[in-house]
N, C-alpha and C positions, 0 to 999 in steps of 0.2 A: 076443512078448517085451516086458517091460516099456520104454517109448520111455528111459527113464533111463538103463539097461542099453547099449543102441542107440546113444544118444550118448555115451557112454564107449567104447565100440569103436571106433564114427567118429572120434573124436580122433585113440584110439592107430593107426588106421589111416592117417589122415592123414598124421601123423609117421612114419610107416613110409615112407610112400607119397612125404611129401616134408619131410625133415628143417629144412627153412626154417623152418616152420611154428612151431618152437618160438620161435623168434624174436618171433613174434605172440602166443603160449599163454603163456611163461614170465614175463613180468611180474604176471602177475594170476592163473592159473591155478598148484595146487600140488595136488601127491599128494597130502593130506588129503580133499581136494576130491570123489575118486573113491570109491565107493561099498565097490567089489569089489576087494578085498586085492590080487588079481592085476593089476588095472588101475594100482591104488596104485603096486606094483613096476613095473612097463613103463616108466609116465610116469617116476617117479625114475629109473630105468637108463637112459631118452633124455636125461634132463635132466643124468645122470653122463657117458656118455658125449661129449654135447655140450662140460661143462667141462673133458673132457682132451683135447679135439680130435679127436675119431675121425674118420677118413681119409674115413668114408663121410657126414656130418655136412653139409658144399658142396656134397655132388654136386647136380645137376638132376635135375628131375620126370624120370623115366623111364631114369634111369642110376646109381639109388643101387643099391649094392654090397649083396650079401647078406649081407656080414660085418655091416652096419648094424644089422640086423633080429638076425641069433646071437646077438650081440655085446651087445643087448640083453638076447633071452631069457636068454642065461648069465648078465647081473649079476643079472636079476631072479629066477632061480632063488638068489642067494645069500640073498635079502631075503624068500621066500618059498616056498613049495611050490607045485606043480601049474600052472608057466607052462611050456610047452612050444612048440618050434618051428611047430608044426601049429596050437596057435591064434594063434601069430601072423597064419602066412598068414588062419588065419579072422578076424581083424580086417582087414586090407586090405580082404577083397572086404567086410566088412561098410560100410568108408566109403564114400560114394557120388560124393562130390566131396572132394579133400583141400585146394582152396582156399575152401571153407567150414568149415576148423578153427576157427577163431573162432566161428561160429555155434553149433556144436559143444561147444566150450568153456564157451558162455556157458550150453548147457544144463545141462551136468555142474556148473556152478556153481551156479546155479537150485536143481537137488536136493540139494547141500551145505548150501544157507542152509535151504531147509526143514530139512532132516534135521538140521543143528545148532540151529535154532533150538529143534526137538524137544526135542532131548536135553537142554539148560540148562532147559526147561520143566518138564522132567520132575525135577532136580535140584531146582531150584527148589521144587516142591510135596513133596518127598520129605525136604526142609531144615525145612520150614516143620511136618510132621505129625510129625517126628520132637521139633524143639523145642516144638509147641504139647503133649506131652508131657511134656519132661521142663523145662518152666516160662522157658524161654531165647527169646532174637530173634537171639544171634550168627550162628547159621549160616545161616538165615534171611538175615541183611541181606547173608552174604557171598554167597550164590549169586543173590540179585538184581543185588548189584556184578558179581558174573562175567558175570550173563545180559544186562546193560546196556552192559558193555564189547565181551563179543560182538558182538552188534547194532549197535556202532559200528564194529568192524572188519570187520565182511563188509559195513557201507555204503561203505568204502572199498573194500575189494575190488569190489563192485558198481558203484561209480561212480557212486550216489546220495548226494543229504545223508541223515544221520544224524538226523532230525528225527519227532517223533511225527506218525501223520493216522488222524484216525478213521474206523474203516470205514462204508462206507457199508451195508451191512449186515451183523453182524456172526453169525458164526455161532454154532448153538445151538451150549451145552457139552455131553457127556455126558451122561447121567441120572446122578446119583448121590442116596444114600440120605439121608435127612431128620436135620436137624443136632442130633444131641443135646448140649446143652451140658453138659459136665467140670462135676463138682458144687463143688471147690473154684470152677471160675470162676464158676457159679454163687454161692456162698456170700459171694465176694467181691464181685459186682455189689449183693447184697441188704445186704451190710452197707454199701457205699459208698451206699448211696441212705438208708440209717437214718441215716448220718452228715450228710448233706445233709440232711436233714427234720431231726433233731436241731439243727442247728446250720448254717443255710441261711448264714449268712457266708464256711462254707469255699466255696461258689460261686464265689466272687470268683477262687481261686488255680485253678480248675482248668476253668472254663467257657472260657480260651483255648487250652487242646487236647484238650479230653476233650467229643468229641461223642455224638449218641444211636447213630448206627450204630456206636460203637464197643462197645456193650452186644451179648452174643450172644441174650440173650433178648429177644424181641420183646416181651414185657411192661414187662420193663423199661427200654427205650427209650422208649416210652409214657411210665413214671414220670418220667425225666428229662426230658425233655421240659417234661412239669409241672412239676417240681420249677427248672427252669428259666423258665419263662413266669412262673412266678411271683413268681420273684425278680427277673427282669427290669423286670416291673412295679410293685415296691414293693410287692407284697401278701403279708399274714401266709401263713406258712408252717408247718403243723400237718397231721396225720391228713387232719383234716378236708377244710381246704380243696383239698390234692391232690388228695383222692378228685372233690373236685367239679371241678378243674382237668380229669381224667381222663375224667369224666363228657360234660364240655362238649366234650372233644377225639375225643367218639366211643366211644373202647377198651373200656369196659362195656358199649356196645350190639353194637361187632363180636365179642366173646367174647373179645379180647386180654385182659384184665383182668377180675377183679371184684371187688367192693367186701370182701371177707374177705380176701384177697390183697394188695389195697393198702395197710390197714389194719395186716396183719402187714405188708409189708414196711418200713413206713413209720414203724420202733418210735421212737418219740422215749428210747427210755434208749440208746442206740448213742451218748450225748454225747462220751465219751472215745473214737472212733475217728478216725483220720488219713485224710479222705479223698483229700488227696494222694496218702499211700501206695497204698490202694487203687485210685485212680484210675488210676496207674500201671501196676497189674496189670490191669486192664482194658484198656486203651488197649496192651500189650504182646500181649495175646490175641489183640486184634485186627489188630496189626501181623500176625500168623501166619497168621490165617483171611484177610485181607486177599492175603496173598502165594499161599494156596494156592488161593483164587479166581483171583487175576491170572495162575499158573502154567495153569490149565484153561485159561480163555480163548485163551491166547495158544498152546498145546496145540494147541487147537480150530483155530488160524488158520493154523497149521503145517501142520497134515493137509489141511488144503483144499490141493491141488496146483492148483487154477484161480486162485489167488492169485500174481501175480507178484511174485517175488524182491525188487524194490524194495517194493513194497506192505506185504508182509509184514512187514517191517522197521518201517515207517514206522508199522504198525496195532501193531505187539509193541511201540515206545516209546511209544504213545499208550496200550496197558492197564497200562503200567509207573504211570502216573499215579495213581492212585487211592493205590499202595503207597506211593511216595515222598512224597505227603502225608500219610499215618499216619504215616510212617518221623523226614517233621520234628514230626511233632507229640510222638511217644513220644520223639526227642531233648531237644524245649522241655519235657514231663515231669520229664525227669530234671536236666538240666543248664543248662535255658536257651534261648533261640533260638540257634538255628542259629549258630557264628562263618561271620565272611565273610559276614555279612546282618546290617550293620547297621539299629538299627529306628529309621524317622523320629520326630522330635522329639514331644512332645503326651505328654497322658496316656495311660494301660494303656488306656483304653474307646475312644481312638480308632485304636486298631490295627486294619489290615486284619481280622488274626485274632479281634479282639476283636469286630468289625462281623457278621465272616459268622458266628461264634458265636451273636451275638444275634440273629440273622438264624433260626439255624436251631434256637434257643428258642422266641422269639416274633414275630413281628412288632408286637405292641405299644410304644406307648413306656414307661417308666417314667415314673411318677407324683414328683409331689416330694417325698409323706411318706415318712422311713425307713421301713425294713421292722422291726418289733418286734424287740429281744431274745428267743432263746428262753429260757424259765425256765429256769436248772439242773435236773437234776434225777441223785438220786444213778445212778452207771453200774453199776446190780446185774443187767444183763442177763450170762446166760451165754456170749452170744453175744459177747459185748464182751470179756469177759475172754480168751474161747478164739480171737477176730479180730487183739486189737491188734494191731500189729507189735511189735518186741520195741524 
């Protein structure tokens, strides 16, 4: 029989066995807690009984009244089906000690946090595929709030802080199948990179929260990247020298890239697109693929039953991490930094976020000549016309 199962019996055996018990189980221990419907009902019908005082409730180890035990199965037959006198007694003799209830207890708790930690997990990644769909981050952000709140009420119930700790090995995810990227997202990463080569100043607005892992094509994270180092360094920005930024950075020689690819992606008639806009929609993608990765993982952390109840906790707010820094940055996107975070004094470049951005362009410094003007040039691309925003 599964040991889960086994300690849910021992409980309600316990309390059977010796009604005191709730005294120690009821502060922290709750019918949700129990796995099996019928356990569900037991423990509430003790815990009912207990609030109206029933006669058998003080007795002592070894003189509790059989009405104790009826008296339960009957409320719990109201609250459910198939609890019967006969498995009562089969729970007594299942517990082995009834002043180890608390031992008990803590196991049936154990397999609640796993088992709810599952289910927001699973909510979680089923939020995030539905909006990476239909173009949204709402429901998205809310089942992370829920799955965050969670994990801070079962560390109270637990008896641990509520604080992230990285596993020390973390387990593998699933296998699942090779990430094809949605062609609008697509269409939209390649225009937002034509806008940046066209008109490598928009940089400026959008290089403090629009990273390269926020790109789902691994090509074109590659491109920004470039298209970043280069701006970082004060150096012209054209076809050309991207391709060679690209070049130096490898991505031609590992097959990420090649030089017909970069060339189109990098149309300098894209002059008239907003890559704020776009940037947005990217950085929002990734908010979703972000959450449905962090959902897996933390999946994965649940189902390992060798992981204890505090642990779990403390390794599910540590994968929560990755999200809630996309989460501020697709906020600074739209609206600004964060309220309630005020940002220290000094200019835009010397922001933290501005630091680890250029950090994770180039490591170069910039040079002190500006970076050129690009030429105008007229916006007769198709692609411009059928991208802009409205």
């Amino acid at each position: 029989m599964n040991p889960l199962v086994r300690a849910e019996q021992a409980v309600l055996g316990a309390v059977f066995l010796d009604p005191s018990q709730l005294e120690r189980l009821s502060p922290w221990l709750r019918p949700k807690h129990f796995h099996q419907p019928a356990h569900q009902a037991l423990f509430a019908s003790a815990l009912a009984l207990r609030e109206r005082a029933h006669p058998g409730y003080g007795s002592p180890v070894g003189s509790v009244p059989v009405s104790w035990v009826a008296d339960a199965v009957t409320e719990a037959g109201t609250r459910t089906r198939g609890v019967t006198a006969s498995y009562a007694h089969q729970l007594v003799a299942a517990c082995p000690r009834p002043e180890h209830a608390v031992v008990y207890g803590r196991m049936v708790l154990e397999g609640a946090i796993h088992r709810t930690v599952t289910e927001h997990a699973v909510r979680l990644h089923q939020a995030a595929r539905a909006d990476s769909v239909r173009g949204g981050t709402e429901e998205t952000q809310l089942r992370a709030d829920a799955l965050a709140g969670v994990l801070a009420d079962l560390a109270r119930c637990w008896g641990s802080d509520a604080r992230p700790v990285p596993p020390t090995a973390e387990p593998e995810p699933a296998p699942r199948a090779t990430v094809v990227v949605d062609g609008d997202l697509h269409a939209d990463e390649e225009f937002l990179l034509a806008c940046l080569t066209a008109r490598p100043d928009q940089l400026d607005a959008v290089v403090g929260w629009l990273r390269p892992s926020d790109f789902a094509d691994p090509g074109h994270q590659q491109l920004y990247r470039a298209l970043g180092a280069l701006h970082h360094r004060g150096e012209p920005v054209d076809q050309l020298t991207v391709l060679w930024e690209v070049q130096r950075r490898g991505a031609l020689a590992s097959g990420t890239l090649d030089s017909e690819r970069v060339l189109t992606v990098c149309d300098p008639l894209a002059l008239g697109g907003s890559a704020e806009h776009f940037g947005e929609q990217v950085v929002a993608a990734s908010l979703t693929r972000t959450a449905a990765e962090t959902a897996r993982r933390i999946r994965a952390l649940a189902d390992d039953a060798a992981i204890p109840a505090g642990r779990l906790i403390g390794h599910a707010l540590h994968a929560l991490g990755p999200l809630d820094e996309v989460r501020q940055r697709w906020h600074t996107a739209r609206t600004g930094p964060v309220p309630g975070k005020p940002q220290p004094p000094g200019t835009a470049r010397s922001l933290p976020a501005r630091a680890e951005a250029a950090r994770a362009r180039s490591r170069s410094l910039r040079t002190s000549a500006p970076a050129p003007a690009a030429a105008p040039v007229p916006a007769a691309s198709a692609r411009t016309s059928r991208r802009s925003p409205a």
